[in-house]
N, C-alpha and C positions, 0 to 999 in steps of 0.2 A: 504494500500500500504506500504512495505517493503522500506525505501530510506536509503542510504550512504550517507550520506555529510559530506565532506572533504575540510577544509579551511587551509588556508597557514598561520593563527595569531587567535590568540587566540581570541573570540567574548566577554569575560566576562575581565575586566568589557567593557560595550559600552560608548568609551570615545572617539571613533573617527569613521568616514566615514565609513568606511570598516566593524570596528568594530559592530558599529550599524546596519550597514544592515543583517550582516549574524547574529548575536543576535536575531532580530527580524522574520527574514524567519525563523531559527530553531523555534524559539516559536511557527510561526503559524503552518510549518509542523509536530511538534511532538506533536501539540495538535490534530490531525487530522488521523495523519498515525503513523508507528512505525520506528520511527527513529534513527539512529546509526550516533553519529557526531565523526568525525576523526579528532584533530586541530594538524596541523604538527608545534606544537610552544616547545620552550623548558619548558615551565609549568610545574607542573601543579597551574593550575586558578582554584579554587573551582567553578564548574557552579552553578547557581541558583538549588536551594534544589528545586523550583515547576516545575523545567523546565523535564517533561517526557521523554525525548531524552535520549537515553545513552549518555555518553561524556568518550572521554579515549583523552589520549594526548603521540604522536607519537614525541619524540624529533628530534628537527633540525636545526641546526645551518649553515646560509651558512658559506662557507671558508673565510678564514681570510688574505689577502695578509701580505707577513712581513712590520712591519711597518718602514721597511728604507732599501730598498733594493738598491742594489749599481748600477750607472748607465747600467752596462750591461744586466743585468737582468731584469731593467725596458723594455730597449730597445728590450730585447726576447722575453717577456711577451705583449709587444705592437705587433710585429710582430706576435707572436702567434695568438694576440685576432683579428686582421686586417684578417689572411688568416681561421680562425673558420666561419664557415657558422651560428653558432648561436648566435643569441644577449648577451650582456654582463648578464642581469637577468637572461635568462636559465642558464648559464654557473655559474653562484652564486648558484641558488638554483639544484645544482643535487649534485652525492655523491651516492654513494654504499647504506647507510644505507635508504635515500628517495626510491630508486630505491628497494630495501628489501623490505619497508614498502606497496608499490603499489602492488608487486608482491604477498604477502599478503593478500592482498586486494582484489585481483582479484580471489584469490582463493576462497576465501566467494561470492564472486559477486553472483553467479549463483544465490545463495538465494534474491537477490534483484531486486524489480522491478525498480527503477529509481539512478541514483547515480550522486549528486549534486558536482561538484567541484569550488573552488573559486579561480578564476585567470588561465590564459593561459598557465603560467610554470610550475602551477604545475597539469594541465589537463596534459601535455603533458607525464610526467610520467605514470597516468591513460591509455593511449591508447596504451604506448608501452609495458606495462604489460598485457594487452591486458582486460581490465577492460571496461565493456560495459550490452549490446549493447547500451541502453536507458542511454546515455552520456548528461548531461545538465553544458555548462560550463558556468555560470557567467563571466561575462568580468570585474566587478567593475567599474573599468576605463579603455579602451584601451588606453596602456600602449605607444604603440607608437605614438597617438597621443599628450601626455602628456609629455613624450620625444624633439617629435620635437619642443614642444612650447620651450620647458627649453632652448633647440638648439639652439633659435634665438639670445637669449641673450648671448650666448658666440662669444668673439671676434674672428674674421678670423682667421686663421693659424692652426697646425695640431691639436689641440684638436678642435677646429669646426670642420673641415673633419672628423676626427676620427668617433666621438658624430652623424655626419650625416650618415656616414658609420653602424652603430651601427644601429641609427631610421631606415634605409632601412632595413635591417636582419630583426630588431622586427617587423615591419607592417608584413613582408613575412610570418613571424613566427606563429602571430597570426592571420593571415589570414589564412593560413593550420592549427591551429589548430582548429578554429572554422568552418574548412570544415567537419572534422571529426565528429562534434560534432551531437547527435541527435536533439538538439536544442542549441540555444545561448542566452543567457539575458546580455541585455545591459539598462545603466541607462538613456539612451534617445534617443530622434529618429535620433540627427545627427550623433552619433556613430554605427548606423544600416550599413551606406555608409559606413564607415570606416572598415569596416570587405570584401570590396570585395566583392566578387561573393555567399560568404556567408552570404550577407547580409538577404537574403531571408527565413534563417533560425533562425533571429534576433527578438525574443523577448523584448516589453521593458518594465522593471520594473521597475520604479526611485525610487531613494531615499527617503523616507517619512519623516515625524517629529513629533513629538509628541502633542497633540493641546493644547496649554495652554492657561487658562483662560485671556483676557486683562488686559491690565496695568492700575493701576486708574489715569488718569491725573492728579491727586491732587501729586501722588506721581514723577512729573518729575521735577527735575532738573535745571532750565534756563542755557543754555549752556553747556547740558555735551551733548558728542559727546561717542560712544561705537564703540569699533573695539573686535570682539572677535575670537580666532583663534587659533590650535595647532603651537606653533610657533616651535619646529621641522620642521613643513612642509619647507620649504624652499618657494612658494610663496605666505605663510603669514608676511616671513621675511621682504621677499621684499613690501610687502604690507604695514606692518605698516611702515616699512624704509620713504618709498615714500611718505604716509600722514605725516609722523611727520616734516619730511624736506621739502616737496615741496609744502603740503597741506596746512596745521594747517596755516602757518602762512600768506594765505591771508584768512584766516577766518575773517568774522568781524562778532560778537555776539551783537544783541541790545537788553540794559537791562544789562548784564553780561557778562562778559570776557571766552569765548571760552574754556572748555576743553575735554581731553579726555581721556576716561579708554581703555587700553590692558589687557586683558584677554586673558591666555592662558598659558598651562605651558610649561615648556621648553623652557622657553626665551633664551637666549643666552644674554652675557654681553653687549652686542652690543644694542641691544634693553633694555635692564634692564639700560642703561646709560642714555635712555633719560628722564629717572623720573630723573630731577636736580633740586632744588631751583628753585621758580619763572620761569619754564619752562611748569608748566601747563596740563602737562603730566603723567599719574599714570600709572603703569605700573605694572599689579596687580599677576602673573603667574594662578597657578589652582585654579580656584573658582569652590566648590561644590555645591552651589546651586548657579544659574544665575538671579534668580528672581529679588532680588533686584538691580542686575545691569542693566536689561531692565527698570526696575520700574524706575529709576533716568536716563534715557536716555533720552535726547530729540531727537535726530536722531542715530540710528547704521549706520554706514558707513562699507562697504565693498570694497576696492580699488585694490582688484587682478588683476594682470595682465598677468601673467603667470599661465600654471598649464591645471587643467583640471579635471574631475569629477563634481560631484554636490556640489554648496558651502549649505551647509544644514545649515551653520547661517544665512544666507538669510531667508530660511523658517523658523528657527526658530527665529529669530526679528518678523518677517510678522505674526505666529503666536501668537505672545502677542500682537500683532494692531499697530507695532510698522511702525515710517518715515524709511525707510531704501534710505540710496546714493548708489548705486552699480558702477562699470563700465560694459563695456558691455561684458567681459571675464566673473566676476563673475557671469553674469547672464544666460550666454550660455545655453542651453538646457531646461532652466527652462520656463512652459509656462506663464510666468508675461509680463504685458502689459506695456513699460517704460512709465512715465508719469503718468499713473491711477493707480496704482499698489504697481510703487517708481520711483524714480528719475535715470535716466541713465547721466552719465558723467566719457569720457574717457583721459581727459587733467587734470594737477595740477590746473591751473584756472580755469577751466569748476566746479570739485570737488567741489571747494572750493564757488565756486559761488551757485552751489547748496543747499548747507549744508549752508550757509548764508541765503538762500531763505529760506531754512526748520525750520533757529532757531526762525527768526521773524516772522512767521506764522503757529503760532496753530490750524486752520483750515486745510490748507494745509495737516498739520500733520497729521492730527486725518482723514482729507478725504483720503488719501493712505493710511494708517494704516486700515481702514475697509478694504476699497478693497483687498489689497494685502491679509490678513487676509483670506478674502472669497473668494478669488482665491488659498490658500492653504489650504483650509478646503475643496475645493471640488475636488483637483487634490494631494493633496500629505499625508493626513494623514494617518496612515498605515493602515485602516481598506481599503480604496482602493487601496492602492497598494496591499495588500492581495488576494485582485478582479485581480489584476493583475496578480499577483504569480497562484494561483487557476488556473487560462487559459491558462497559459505556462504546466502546467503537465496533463491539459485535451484533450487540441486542439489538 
C-alpha cells in the first residue's frame, strides 16, 4: 500500500505526546507499506537513517500578531476574530504557502492508496485541495475538548466569553471535519462522543509506551517523590505549581523528610524558583535518560488538573513497577483501575494523604506497581497499539 502522511511538527526527535505517536505509527507503516511522510514544520530534523519512509519537510510558520499593537487595533482584531466562523487554530495555521503545499499534494494523490493527516486544521486544508478519497485524520487530542477544560479556569468577563465563543466554532469545526473524513482515530473511547454524529467513524488508537525493565527496590530513595512533565505544556505548570504549594507540604514522610524531583525542560522561572535552600524541592529541566530518576523514586505523582490527551508519564512510571498518585483528570481515558493499579486523589489533602500512605508502605508500593505494570503491558505497549493501527487501515 502507497500512504501520505502529513503531520503539523516534526516527529524526530520523540520528546513529547504528539511527537511520539506519529514517530512510532511512521515506523510501523513504512516498515510494512511505502510511505511518503510530509512534516509541515520549519526543519529540517534529520529523520532516523533506518527509518524507510521518505521524509521531506514542507516549511511553516503560523503568523505572528505584532507584539504591541495599539488599543484600536487590538479592539478590530477582536471584532474580526468574534464575527470569523472559524476557530482561533484554523485561522493560525493557514497562509497561501500551506494552502500551495496541499494543492500539491493533491496533485500526487491519485498515486496513493491511503493519506494519513495529523490534527483537524491541518486535514482541513487536505479536503479543500481536494486530497482524498481514502482520508484518515488522526485527532491527537480533540482540541476543543482540551480548550474548554483550559476555559474553566479563566475568570468571568470578556476573555471567558471570548475563549467560550472560540471552544463553540472549534467543536463545530472539528466535528465537520471529521464528517469528511474516511475514517477518524482518536486516542480513547471518551473522545469517540466528542466528534458528534461522526462518532461512528471513530477509530481508537491510544497512546503507547515503551516497556521498560522494573526498578530494583534496592535502588529507591526513602522519600523522594517524582513529578515528570514538559513544562511548556501549561497544565504541567499548573500541576507542579499546585503540588509544590498546596501538596508537599502536608506531606508527612516516616523515616525521612519528604522530597521531590521536577523533571522536564522548559521550566519557566517560576517553577525553576522553587528549588531554594532547605525547600526540598529539585527542580531538574531535561533529563536524557529517566532511569535513574524512577530508580530513586518512591512514589511519581501526577497532579493535573486541567488539559487533556493521554498523560503517557503515567504509563511510563506504571511501566518500570512504579507507586504512581494521579488525580482523576490525569487518569481520564486510561483503562487503570484506581486503587489496584494506583492511587486516585482529586483534593491538596486527599494528595497528600495518599502519597503519605504510599511513603510508609513498601508493600502497598511494590502491590500497585505490579498491577499497574501488567495493566500497561497488556493495553498500551506499542506492539498492541500497532494491532490497533493495522485495523483502522483494514476494517
Amino acid at each position: 500500500m502507497k500512504i501520505l502522511y502529513v503531520t503539523n511538527a516534526s516527529p524526530w526527535p520523540p520528546s513529547s505526546g504528539g511527537a511520539l505517536r506519529d514517530y512510532h505509527f511512521i515506523s510501523h507503516l513504512s516498515a510494512r507499506h511505502d510511505v511518503r511522510v510530509v512534516v509541515l514544520d520549519r526543519g529540517p530534523v534529520p529523520a532516523p537513517t533506518d527509518l524507510p519512509a521518505r521524509v521531506e519537510f514542507r516549511p511553516f510558520a503560523p503568523p505572528i500578531r505584532p507584539a504591541d499593537p495599539s488599543k484600536w487595533r487590538m479592539r478590530w482584531t477582536a471584532a474580526r476574530e468574534v464575527l470569523d466562523p472559524a476557530p482561533q487554530i484554523a485561522r493560525a495555521h493557514s497562509g497561501d504557502d500551506l494552502r500551495g503545499t496541499f494543492r500539491t499534494l493533491a496533485g500526487d494523490a491519485g498515486g496513493y492508496d491511503l493519506v494519513w493527516i495529523s490534527r483537524a486544521h491541518t486535514a482541513r486544508h487536505a479536503f479543500e485541495a481536494g486530497l482524498g478519497p481514502r482520508v484518515v485524520v488522526d485527532f491527537v487530542d480533540v482540541e476543543w475538548a482540551a480548550q474548554r477544560s483550559h476555559q474553566a479556569g479563566i475568570p468571568f468577563g470578556p476573555y471567558r466569553y471570548l475563549a467560550a465563543l472560540d471552544t463553540f466554532k472549534l467543536a463545530r469545526f472539528e466535528r465537520r471535519i471529521a464528517a469528511k473524513a474516511w475514517r477518524c482515530v482518536v486516542c480513547k473511547d471518551e473522545d469517540r462522543a466528542l466528534l458528534g454524529a461522526a462518532s461512528d467513524l471513530a477509530h481508537v488508537v491510544p497512546n503507547g509506551t515503551a516497556i521498560h525493565a522494573t526498578c530494583p527496590p534496592a535502588a529507591t530513595v526513602p522519600g523522594r517523590l517524582l513529578f515528570v512533565g514538559l513544562m511548556s505544556y501549561g497544565p504541567n505548570r499548573d500541576a507542579a505549581t499546585w503540588f509544590v504549594r498546596d501538596i508537599f507540604p502536608g506531606i508527612a514522610s516516616p523515616g525521612a523528610p519528604a522530597e521531590i524531583d521536577i523533571v522536564g525542560r522548559d521550566a519557566p522561572a517560576e517553577i525553576a524558583a522553587f528549588q531554594q535552600p532547605g525547600s526540598r524541592v529539585s527542580v531538574h529541566g531535561f533529563v536524557p535518560d529517566l532511569r535513574n530518576m524512577y530508580e530513586a523514586a518512591s512514589v511519581v505523582v501526577c497532579p493535573i488538573r486541567t488539559g487533556s490527551g493521554t498523560r503517557l508519564k503515567v504509563l511510563e512510571a506504571l511501566s518500570y513497577g512504579k507507586a504512581v498518585v494521579a488525580t482523576t483528570e490525569a487518569a481520564s481515558g486510561l483503562r487503570l483501575r484506581p486503587g489496584v493499579d494506583f492511587l486516585a486523589a482529586d483534593s491538596a489533602s486527599d494528595f497528600a494523604k495518599a502519597c503519605t500512605r504510599l511513603l510508609g508502605d513498601p508493600d502497598l508500593r511494590a502491590s500497585l506497581g505490579r498491577s499497574g505494570r501488567t495493566s500497561v503491558l497488556s493495553r498500551y505497549s506499542w506492539d498492541r497499539v500497532y494491532a490497533d493501527l493495522d485495523r483502522v487501515l483494514t476494517s
